[in-house]
N, C-alpha and C positions, 0 to 999 in steps of 0.2 A: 581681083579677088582680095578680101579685105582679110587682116591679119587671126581674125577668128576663125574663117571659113578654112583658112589654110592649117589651122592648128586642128578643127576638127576633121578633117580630110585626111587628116595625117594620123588622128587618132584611130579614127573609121578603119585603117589600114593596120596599124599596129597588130603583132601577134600575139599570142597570149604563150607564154612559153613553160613548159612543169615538167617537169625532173622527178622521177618514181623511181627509190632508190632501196634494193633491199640486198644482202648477204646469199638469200635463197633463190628462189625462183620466181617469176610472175605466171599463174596459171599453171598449166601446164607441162612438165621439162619440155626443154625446146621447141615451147608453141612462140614466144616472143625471140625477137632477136636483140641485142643491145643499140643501141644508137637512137636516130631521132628518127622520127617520126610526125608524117605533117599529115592535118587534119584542116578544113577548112578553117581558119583564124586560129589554129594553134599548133604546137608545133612540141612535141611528147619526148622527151628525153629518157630511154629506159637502161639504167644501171643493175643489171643484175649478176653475181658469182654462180646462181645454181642454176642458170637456163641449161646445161647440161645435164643435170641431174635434178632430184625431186627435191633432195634441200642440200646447199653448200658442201656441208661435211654429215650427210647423213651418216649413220649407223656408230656416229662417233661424238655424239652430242655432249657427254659431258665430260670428255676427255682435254688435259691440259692442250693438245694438237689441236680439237676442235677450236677451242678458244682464241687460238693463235691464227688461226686462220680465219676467224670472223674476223677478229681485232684489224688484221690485216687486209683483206677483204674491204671492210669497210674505209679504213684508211686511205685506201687505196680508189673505191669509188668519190668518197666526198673529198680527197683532195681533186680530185679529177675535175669536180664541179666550180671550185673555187676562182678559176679565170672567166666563169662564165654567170656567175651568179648575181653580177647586178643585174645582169639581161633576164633573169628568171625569177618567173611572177610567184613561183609556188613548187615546195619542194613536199612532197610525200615519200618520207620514211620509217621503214619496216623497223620496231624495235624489237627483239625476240627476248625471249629468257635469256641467254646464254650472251652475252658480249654487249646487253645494252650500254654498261655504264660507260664503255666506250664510245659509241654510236652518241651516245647524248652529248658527252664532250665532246666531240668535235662538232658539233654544232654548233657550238655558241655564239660562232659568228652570226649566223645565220636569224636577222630578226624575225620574231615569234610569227610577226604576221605575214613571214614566207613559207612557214612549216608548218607542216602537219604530221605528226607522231603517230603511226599506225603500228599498236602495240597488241600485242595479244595479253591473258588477264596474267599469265606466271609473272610474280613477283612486281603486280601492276604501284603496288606502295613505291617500293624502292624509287622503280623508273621514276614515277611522276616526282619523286621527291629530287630527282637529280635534274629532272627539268625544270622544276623550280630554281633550284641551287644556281642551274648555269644563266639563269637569268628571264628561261621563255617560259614562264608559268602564264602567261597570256596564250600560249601557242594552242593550236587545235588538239588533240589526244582523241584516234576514233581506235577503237575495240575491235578487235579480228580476229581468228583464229590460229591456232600455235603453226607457226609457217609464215603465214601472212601472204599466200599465195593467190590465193582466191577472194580474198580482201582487193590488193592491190589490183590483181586482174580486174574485178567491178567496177574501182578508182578508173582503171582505164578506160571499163568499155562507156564509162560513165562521160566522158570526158569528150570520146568519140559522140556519142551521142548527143552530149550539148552544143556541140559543135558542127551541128547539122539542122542547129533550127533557125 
């Protein structure tokens, strides 16, 4: 076998790996579970705080606590990804009103053409401006609704689905 057949062979094989990473929930409370998930050629990494509940710190949105807990939250999901993100093709996440400017920095590792910013429109200025600032003004930015639940959820069944043809 000659050194191209062996390197496409190898491609042919490779998985396609994406990481959906939000503070709330994906779908419906506790329709997803966290962890990976394998699809034929891909392999779904789901980070979520509110799979228990319908959003992280519902009924407490604009409370200093709230905040503290997305911050953290989130802190807490995308350090999580960090030993594993050269291996991962594409990261989709959630930015909400409430604790983006956080979510955006700590991304900055993350080059623009692995991310995709799924932002709902509250305070869509600011965001895009700090995704500028950190450097990923190339990065994808798709428009959702305030939650970002049923967004991300289509992200996945989307994913599923290509993944089948």
């Amino acid at each position: 076998m000659t050194n191209k057949k062996q390197i496409k062979k190898s491609i042919d094989r490779a998985v396609e790996q994406i990481a959906i990473i939000t503070y709330n929930c994906i779908g419906n409370p506790q329709q997803y579970e966290n962890g990976w998930t394998n699809y034929p050629g891909k392999k779904v990494l789901l980070m979520q705080n509110g799979h228990r509940s319908e959003r992280a710190v519902a009924g407490s949105e604009n409370s200093a606590m709230a905040e503290r807990i997305r911050k953290s939250t989130l802190s807490y999901l995308l350090e999580g990804i960090k030993p594993i993100l050269p291996q991962l093709n594409h990261v989709y996440l959630y930015v909400g009103a409430h604790g983006a400017e956080g979510a955006i920095e700590m991304t900055k590792d993350i080059p623009a053409e692995k991310i995709t910013y799924v932002m709902c429109k509250c305070n869509s200025y600011e965001k895009k401006a700090l995704i500028r600032e950190i450097g990923n003004k190339n990065a994808e930015i798709m428009s959702c609704e305030c939650g970002g639940n049923y967004t991300l959820e289509k992200i996945l069944k989307d994913i599923k689905k290509e993944s089948k043809k």
